[in-house]
TIPAVEX-320561 format. One line per field, with one value per residue (C-alpha): chain; x negated, y, z negated; residue number from 0; residue in three letters. Coordinates in Angstrom, 2 decimals, always signed. Layout:
% TIPAVEX-320561
unit (A,...)
px (X,...)
py (Y,...)
pz (Z,...)
pos (NUM,...)
code (ala,...)
% end
This chain:
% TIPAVEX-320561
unit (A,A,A,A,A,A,A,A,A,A,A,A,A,A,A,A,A,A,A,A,A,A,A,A,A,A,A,A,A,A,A,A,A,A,A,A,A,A,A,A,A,A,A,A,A,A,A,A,A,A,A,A,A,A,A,A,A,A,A,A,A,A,A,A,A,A,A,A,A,A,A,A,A,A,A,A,A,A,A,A,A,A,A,A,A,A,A,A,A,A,A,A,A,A,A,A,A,A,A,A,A,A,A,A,A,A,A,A,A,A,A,A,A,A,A,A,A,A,A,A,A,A,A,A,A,A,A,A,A,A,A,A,A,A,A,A,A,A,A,A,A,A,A,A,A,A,A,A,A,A,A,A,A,A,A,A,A,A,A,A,A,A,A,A,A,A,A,A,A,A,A,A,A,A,A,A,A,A,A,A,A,A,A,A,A,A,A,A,A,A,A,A,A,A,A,A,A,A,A,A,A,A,A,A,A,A,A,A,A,A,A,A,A,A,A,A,A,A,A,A,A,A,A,A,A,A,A,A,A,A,A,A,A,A,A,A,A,A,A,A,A,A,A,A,A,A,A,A,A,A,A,A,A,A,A,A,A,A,A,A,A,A,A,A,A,A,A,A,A,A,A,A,A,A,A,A,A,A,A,A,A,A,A,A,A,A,A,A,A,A,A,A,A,A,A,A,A,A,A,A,A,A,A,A,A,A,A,A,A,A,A,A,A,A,A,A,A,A,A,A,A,A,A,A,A,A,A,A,A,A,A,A,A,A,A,A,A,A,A,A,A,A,A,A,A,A,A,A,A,A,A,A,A,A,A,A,A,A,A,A,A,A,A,A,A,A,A,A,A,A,A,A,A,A,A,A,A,A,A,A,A,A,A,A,A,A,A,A,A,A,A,A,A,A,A,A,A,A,A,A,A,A,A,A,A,A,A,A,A,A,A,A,A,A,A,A,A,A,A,A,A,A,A,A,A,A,A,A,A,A,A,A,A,A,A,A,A,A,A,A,A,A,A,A,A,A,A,A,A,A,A,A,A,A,A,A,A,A,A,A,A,A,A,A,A,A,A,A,A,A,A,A,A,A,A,A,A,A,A,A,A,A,A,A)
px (-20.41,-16.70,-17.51,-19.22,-16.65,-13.39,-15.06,-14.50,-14.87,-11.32,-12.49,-15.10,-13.76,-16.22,-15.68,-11.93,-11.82,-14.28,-11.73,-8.95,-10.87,-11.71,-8.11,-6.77,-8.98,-7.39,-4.08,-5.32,-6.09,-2.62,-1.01,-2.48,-1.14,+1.76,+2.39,+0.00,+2.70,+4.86,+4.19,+4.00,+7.50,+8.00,+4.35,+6.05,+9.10,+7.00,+4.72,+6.63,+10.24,+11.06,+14.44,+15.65,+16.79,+13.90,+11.35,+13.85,+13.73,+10.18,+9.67,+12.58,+10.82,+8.62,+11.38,+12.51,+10.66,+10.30,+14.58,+16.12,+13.56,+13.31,+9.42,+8.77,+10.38,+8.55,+5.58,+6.27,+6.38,+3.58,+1.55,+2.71,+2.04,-1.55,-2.92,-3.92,-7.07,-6.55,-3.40,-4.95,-6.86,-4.31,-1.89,-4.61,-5.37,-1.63,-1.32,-4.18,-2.41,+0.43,-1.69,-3.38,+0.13,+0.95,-2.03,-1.72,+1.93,+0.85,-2.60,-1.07,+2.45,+4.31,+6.91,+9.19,+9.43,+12.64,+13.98,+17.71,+18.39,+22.18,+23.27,+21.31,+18.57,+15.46,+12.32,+9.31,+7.06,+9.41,+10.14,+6.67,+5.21,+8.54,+7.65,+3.74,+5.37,+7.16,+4.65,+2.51,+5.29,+4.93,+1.42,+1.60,+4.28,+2.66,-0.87,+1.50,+3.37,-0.46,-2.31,+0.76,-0.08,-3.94,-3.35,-1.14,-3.58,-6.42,-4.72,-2.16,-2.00,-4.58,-4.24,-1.18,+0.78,-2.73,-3.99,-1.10,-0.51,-4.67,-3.47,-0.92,-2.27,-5.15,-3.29,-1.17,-3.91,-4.38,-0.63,-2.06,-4.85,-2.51,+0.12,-2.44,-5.00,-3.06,-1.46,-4.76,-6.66,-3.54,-4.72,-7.92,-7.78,-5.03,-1.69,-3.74,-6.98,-4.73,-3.18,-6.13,-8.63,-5.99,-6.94,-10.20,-9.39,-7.67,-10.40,-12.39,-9.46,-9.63,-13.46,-12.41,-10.22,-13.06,-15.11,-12.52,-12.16,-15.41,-14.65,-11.27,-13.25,-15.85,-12.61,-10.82,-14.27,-14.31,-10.71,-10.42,-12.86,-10.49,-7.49,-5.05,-4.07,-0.20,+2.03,+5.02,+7.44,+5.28,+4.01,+6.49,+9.94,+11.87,+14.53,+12.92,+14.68,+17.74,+16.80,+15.58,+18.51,+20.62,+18.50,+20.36,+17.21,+15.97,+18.74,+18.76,+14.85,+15.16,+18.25,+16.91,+13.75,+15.60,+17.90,+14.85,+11.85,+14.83,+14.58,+10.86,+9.66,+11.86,+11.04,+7.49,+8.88,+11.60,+10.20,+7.33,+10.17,+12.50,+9.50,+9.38,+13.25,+14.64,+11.68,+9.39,+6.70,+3.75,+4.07,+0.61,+1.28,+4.81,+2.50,+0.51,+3.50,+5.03,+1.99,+1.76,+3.78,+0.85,-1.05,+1.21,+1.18,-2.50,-2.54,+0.48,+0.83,-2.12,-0.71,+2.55,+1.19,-1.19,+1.83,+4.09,+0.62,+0.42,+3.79,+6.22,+9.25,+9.07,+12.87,+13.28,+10.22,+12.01,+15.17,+13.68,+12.15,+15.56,+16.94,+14.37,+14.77,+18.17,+17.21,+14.80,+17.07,+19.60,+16.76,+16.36,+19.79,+21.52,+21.55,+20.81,+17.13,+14.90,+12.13,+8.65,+9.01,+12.08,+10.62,+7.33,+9.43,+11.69,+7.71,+6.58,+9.81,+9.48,+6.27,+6.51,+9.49,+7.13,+4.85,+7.47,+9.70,+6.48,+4.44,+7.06,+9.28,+5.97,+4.48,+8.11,+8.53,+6.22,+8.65,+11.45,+10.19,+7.93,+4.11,+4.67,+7.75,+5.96,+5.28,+8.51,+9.90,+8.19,+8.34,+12.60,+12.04,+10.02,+12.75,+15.26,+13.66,+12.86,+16.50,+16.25,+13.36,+14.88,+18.19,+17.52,+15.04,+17.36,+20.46,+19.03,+17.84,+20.87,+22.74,+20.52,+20.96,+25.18,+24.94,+22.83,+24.06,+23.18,+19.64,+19.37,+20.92,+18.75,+15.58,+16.68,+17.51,+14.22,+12.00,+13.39,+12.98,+9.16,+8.52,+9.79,+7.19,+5.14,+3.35,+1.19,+2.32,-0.07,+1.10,+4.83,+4.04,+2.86,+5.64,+7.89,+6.82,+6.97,+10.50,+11.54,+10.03,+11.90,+15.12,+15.13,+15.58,+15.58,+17.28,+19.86,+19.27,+22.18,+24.37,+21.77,+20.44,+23.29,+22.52,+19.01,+21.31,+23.87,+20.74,+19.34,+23.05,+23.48,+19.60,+20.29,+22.96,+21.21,+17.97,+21.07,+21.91,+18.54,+17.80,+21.27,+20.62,+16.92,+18.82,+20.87,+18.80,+15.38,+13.41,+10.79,+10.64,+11.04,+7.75,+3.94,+2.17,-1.36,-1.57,-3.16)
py (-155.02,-154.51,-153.27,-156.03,-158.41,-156.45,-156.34,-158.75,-158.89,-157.44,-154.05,-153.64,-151.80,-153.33,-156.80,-157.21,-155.13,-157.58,-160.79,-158.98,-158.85,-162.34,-163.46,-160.89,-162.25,-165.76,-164.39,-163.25,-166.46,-167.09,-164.46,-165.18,-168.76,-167.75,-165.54,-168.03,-168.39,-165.46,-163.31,-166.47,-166.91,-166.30,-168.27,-171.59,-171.11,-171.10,-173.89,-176.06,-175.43,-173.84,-172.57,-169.75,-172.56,-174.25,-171.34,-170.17,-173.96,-173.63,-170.83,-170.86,-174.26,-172.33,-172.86,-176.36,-177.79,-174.45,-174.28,-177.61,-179.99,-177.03,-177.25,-173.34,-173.99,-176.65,-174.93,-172.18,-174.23,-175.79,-172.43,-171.73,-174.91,-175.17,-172.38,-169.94,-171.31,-175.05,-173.41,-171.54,-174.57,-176.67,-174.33,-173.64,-177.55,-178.25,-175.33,-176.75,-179.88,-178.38,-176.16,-179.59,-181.03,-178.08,-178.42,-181.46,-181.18,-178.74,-181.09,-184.41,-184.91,-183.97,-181.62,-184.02,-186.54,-186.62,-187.52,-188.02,-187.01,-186.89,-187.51,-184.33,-184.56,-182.44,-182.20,-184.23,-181.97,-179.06,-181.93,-182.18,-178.15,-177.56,-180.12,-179.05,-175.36,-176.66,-178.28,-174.66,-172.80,-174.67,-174.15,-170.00,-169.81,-171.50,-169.05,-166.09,-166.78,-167.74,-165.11,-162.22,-164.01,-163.54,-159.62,-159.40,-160.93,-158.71,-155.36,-155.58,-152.38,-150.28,-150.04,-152.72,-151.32,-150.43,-154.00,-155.37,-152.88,-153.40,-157.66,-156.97,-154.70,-156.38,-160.00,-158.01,-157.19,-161.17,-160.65,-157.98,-160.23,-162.81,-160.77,-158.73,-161.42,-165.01,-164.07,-163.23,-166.41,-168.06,-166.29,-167.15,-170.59,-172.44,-172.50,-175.45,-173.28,-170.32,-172.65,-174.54,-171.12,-170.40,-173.91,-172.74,-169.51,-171.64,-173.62,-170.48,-169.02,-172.29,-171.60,-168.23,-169.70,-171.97,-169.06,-167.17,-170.71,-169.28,-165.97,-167.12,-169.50,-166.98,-164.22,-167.38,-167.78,-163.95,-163.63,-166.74,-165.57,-162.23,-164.02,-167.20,-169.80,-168.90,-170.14,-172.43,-169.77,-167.85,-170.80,-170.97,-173.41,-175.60,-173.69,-170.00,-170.86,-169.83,-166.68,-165.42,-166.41,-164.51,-161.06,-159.17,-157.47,-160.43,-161.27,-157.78,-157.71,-161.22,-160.33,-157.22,-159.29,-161.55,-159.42,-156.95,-159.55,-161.09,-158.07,-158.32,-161.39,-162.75,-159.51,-160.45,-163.71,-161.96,-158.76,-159.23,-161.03,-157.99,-155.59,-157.60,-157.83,-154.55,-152.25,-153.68,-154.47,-157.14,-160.46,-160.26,-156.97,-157.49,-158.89,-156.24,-153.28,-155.49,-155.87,-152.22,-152.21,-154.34,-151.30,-149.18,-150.81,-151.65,-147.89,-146.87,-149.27,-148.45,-145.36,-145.61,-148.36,-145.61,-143.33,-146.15,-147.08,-142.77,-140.97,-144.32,-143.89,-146.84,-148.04,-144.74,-146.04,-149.46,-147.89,-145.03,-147.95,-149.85,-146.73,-146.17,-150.25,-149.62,-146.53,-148.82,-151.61,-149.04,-148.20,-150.90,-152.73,-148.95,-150.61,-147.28,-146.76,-148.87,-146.15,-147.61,-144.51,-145.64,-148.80,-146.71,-144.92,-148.15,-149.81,-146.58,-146.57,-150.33,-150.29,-147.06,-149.12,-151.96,-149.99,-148.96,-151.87,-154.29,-151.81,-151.40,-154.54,-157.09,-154.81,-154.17,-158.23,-157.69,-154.94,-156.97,-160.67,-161.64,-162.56,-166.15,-166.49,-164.89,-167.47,-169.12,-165.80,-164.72,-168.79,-168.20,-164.84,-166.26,-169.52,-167.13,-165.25,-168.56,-169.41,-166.18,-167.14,-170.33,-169.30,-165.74,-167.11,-170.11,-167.90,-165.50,-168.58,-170.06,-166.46,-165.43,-168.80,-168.78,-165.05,-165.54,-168.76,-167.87,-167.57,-170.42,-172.50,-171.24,-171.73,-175.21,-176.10,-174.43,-176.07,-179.89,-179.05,-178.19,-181.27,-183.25,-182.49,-184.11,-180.42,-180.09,-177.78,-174.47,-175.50,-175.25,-172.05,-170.27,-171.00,-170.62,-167.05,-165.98,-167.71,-164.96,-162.32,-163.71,-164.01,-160.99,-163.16,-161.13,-162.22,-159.95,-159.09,-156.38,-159.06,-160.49,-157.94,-157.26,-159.94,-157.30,-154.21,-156.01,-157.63,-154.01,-152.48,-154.85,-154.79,-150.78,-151.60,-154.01,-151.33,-148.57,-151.57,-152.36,-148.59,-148.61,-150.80,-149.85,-146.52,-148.90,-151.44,-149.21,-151.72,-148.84,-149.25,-145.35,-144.96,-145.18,-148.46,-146.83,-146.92,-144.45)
pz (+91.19,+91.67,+94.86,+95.98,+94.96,+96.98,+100.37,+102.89,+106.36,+107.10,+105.62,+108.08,+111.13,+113.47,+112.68,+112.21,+115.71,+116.89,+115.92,+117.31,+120.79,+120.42,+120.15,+122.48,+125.09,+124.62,+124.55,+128.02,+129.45,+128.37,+130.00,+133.48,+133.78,+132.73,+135.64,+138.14,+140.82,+139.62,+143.11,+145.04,+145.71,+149.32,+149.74,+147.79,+150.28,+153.61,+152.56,+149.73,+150.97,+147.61,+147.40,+144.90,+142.27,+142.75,+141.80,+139.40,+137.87,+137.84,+136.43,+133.84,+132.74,+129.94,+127.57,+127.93,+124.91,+122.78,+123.26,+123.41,+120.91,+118.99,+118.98,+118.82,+115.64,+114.68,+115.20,+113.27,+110.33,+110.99,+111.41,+107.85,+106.47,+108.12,+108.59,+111.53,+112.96,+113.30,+114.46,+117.68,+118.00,+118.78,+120.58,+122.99,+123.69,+124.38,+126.80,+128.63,+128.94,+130.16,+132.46,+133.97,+134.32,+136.65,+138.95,+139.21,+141.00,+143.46,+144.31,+144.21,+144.80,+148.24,+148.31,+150.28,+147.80,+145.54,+142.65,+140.90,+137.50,+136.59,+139.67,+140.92,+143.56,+142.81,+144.50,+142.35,+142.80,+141.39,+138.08,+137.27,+137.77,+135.20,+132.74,+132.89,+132.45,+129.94,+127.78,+128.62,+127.40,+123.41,+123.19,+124.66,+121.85,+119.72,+120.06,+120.37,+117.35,+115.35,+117.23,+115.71,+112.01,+112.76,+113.44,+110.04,+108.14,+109.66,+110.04,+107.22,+105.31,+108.11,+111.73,+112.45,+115.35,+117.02,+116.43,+118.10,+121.05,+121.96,+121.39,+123.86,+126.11,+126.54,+127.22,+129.65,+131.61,+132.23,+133.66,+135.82,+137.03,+138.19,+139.92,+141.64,+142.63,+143.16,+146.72,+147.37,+146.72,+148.10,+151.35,+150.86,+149.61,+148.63,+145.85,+144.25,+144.33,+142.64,+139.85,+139.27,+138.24,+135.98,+134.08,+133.61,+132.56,+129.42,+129.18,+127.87,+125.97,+124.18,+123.12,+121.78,+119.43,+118.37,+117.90,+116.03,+113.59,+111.99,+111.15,+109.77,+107.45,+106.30,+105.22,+103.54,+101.38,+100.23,+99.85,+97.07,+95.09,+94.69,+94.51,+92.39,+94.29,+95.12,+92.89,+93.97,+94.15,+96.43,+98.94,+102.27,+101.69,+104.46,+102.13,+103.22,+106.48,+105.03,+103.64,+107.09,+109.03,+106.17,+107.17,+109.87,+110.28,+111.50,+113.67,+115.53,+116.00,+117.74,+119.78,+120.97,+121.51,+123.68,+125.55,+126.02,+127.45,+129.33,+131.39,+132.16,+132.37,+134.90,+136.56,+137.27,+139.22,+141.20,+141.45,+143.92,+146.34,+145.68,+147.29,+149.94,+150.96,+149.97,+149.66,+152.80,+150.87,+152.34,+150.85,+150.07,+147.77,+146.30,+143.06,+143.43,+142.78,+140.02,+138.66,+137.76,+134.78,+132.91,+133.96,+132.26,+129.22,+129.13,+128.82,+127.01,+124.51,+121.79,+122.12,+121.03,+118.28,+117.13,+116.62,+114.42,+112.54,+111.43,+112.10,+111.86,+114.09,+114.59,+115.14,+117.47,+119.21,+120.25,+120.88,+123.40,+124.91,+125.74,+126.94,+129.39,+130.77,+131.91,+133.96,+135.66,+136.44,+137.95,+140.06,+141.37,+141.89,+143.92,+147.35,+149.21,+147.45,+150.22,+149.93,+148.26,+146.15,+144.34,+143.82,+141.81,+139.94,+138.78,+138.20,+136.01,+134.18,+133.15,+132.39,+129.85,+128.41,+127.83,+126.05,+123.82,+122.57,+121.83,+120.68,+117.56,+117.75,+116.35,+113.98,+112.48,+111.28,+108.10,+107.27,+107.19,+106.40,+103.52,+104.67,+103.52,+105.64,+108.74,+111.04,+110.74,+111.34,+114.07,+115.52,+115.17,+117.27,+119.85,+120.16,+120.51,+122.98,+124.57,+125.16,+127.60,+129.19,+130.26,+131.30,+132.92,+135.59,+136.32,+136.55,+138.71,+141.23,+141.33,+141.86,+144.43,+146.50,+146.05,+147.11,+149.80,+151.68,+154.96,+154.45,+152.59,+155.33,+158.06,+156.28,+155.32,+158.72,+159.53,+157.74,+158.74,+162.31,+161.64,+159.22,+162.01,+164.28,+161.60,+160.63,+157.70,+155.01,+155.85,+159.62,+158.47,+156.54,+159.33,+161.32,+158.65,+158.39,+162.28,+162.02,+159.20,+160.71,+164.22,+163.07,+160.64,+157.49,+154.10,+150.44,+149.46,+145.39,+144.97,+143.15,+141.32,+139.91,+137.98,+135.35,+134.30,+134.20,+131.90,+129.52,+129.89,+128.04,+125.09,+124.13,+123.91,+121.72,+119.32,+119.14,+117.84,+115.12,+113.58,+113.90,+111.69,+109.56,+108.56,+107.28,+104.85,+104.20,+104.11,+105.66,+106.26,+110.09,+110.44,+107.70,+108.89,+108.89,+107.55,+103.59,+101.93)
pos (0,1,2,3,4,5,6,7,8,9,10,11,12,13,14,15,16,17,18,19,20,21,22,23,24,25,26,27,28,29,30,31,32,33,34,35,36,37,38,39,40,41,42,43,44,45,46,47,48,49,50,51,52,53,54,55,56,57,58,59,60,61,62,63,64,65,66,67,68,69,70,71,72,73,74,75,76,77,78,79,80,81,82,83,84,85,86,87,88,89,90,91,92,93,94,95,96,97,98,99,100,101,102,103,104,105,106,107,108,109,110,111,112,113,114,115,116,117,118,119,120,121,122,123,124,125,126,127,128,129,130,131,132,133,134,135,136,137,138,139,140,141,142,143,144,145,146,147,148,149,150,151,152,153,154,155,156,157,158,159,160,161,162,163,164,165,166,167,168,169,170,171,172,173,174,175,176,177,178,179,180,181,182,183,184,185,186,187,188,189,190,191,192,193,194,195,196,197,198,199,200,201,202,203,204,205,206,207,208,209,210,211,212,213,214,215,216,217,218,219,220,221,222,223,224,225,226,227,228,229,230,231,232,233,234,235,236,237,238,239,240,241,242,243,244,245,246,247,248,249,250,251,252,253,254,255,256,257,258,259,260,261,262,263,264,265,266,267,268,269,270,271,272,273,274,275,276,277,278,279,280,281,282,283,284,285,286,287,288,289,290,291,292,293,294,295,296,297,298,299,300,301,302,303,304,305,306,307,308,309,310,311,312,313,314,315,316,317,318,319,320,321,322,323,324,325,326,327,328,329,330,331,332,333,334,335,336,337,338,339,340,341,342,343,344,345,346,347,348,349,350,351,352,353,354,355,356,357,358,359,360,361,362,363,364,365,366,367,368,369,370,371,372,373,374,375,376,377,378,379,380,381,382,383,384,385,386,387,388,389,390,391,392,393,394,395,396,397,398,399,400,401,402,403,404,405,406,407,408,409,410,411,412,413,414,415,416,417,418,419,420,421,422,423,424,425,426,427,428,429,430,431,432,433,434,435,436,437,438,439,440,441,442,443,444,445,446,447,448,449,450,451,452,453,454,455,456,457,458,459,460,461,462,463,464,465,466,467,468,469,470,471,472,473,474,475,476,477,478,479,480,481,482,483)
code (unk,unk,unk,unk,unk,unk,unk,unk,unk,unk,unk,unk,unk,unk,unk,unk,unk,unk,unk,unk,unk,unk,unk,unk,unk,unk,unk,unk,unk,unk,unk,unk,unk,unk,unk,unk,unk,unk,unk,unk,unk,unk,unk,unk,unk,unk,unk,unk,unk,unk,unk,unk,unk,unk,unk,unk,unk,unk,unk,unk,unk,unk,unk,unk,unk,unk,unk,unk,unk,unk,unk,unk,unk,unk,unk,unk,unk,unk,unk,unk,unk,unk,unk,unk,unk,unk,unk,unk,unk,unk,unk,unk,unk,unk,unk,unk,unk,unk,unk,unk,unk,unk,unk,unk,unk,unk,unk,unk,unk,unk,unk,unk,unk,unk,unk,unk,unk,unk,unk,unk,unk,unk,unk,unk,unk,unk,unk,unk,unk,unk,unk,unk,unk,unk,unk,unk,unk,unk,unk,unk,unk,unk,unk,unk,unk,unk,unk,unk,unk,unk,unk,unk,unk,unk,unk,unk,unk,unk,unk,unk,unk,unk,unk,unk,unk,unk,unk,unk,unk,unk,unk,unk,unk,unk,unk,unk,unk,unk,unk,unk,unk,unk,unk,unk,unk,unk,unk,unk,unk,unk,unk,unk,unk,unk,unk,unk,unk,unk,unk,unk,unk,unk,unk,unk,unk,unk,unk,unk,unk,unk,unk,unk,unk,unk,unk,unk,unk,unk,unk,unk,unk,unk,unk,unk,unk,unk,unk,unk,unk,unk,unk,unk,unk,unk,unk,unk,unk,unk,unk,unk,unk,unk,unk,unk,unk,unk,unk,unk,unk,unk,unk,unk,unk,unk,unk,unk,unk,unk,unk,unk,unk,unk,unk,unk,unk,unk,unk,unk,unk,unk,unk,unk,unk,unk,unk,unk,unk,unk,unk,unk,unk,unk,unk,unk,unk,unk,unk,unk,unk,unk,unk,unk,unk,unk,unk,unk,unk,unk,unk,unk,unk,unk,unk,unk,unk,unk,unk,unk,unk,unk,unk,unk,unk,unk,unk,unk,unk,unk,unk,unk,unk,unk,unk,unk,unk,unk,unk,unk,unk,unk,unk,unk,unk,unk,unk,unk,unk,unk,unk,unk,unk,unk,unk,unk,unk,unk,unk,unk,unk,unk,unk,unk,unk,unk,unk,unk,unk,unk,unk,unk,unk,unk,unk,unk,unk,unk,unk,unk,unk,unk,unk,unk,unk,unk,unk,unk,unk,unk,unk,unk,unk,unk,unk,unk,unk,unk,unk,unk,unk,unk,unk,unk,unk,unk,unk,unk,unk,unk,unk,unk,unk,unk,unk,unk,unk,unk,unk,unk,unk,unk,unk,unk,unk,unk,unk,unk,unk,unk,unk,unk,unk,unk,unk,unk,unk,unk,unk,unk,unk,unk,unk,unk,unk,unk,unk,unk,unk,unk,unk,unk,unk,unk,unk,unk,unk,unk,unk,unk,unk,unk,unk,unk,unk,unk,unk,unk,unk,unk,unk,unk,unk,unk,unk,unk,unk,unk,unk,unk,unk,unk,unk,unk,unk,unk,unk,unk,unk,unk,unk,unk,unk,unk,unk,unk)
% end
């Protein structure tokens, strides 16, 4: 009888593995937007006029909303307050919207048209793909934040790390998809095409999360019956805000979180533009060596999560992981490495560092933060890492057009000359692309790249602190996940 009454659906390997694929896969969905136009850079410049600010504008747009209205935030006390599956729900219908919103700028609106905003002149088109990005970026969050709550509640106590290294390795390989396969379709069909599959890709990641809705109700059922209803003390608090911005283990997990995805992400929409100026790479394959490292940690990953879940190690793990990054950035910033083999080896050693730092950093937040506090906790993290999101991508656009003025003029100048003849866009591409390949035009990155090796140093140093201060505080982060 007693048996009967302390199973529930989380105790049966085959079933919570089977939710965790369920979310994963929306995660995925996620994951390929996200990167959508990531390896399109030199595409958006030939056929949009895109210059370095604008893509970095663009693309540093995903944390508009989450950073300055504070709606990551917002969310994450709302995840607490309602609960995970009207949660995903709703997270997945608002990056939708913002998905739609993106489209709909590359489909509709010309890329000559302009608009003013603080006395600054910006190209429409470039205003409304960042706000669309922008209202993706609160719903991704938002899912990423619920889908991280999902896996504690599923996997607390068993395989953890696992769970979460499969979660991300599996979304990752949506990030794959789209680095590897959108120049492609570009080719093929069009930028709208390319944005617009990754729309319906959501759409489907949003029926996942319906799906998932009825397995969460189902464990909610079993799990009453075994359990009080929390008392007051034990039910989240606007007040519990304080108590996890007083944790320095909180504060070193998100910084390192920061500094550390600071050094990726960004990567994936500069990266594919670095193969092709210093490393020769096809514009139609820059994506396609950046989008390696997913590779690597579709692999690597479960591994490494598999190790924290039985040996622990799992502050060593995340601070192995930064070492590694800043090996890879040197890599690729030493002006005399042209060879594609550099460039491999810079890929490999990224992507084994991205295998590392997640697979640890996520599953280390129960350690440190109380379950009821969770998704506030892991909402702060992800606005925090926001702030990087925003600002590295826009940095490195504006750095790379004030270091490069040349170029920018003579594809400026360019471009007019061929709009003037009254071309259409794939007309102007064309000849935008015999005019580089004429004139010998190629983005210099050396100075830019600067800004990953210096994000690459402090997150080293703030991996060394929480690895610190788990030996004072004994937060456990060095202990296995598995209970016995």
């Amino acid at each position: 009888m007693t048996e009967q009454i302390t199973k529930t659906l989380r105790d049966n390997p085959k079933l919570r593995w089977l939710v965790l694929t369920i979310v994963a896969f929306s995660m995925l969905t996620s994951y390929l937007f996200q990167e959508i136009i990531s390896p399109l850079k030199p595409m958006l410049e030939k056929a949009y006029g895109w210059s370095g600010s604008d893509f970095g504008l663009v693309t540093g747009a995903y944390g508009w909303f989450n950073v300055f209205i504070f709606m990551l935030v917002f969310v994450g006390i709302l995840l607490d307050k309602i609960g995970v599956r009207i949660s995903a729900i709703l997270a997945a219908i608002i990056s939708l919207i913002g998905g739609l919103i993106k489209w709909y700028s590359f489909n509709y609106i010309s890329p000559d048209l302009e608009m003013t905003i603080l006395g600054n002149v910006f190209k429409t088109q470039v205003i409304v793909a960042g706000i669309g990005y922008a209202i993706f970026g609160v719903g991704t969050e938002y899912a990423g934040i619920t889908v991280s709550k999902i896996i504690v509640k599923w996997f607390k106590g068993k395989e953890l790390a696992l769970a979460m290294g499969m979660e991300m390795a599996f979304a990752r390989l949506g990030s794959f998809v789209a680095m590897w396969a959108a120049p492609m379709v570009v080719v093929s069909f069009s930028i709208p095409v390319n944005v617009f599959l990754g729309v319906i890709m959501m759409f489907i990641g949003l029926l996942t999360f319906i799906i998932y809705y009825f397995f969460d109700v189902k464990l909610d059922k079993q799990e009453n019956v075994q359990k009080k209803i929390l008392a007051e003390d034990e039910k989240f608090q606007i007040s519990d805000i304080g108590f996890i911005l007083k944790n320095s283990g909180f504060w070193y997990v998100a910084l390192l979180c920061v500094l550390f995805y600071s050094a990726v992400f960004p990567f994936y929409k500069f990266g594919p533009d670095l193969m092709v100026n210093k490393f020769g790479v096809d514009e139609e394959w820059g994506g396609f060596v950046v989008g390696l490292i997913p590779l690597f940690t579709i692999a690597l990953t479960p591994i490494f999560g598999n190790i924290y879940d039985k040996k622990g190690k799992g502050a060593s793990i995340m601070y192995l992981g930064a070492a590694l990054i800043i090996v890879a950035h040197l890599i690729l910033w030493v002006p005399s490495f042209t060879n594609i083999s550099f460039a491999l080896v810079s890929i490999a050693f990224l992507g084994i560092a991205f295998s590392l730092v997640p697979s640890a950093m996520w599953a280390s937040v129960p350690k440190i933060i109380p379950e009821k506090q969770l998704g506030t906790a892991y909402a702060l993290i992800f606005w925090v890492q926001n702030i990087g999101l925003l600002a590295i991508p826009t940095l490195l656009g504006k750095v790379l057009d004030l270091t490069n003025p040349e170029t920018v003029q003579k594809l400026d100048e360019a471009r007019k000359q061929f709009e003037a003849l009254g071309l259409t866009n794939e007309q102007i591409a064309e000849k935008m692309t015999q005019f580089k390949i004429d004139n010998n035009i190629v983005w210099d990155y050396s100075q830019t790249w600067f800004i990953f090796i210096i994000l690459t140093l402090f997150s080293l140093l703030f991996a060394y602190l929480l690895k610190r201060d788990d030996r004072i505080k004994g937060y456990g982060l060095e202990l296995p996940n598995i209970q016995k």
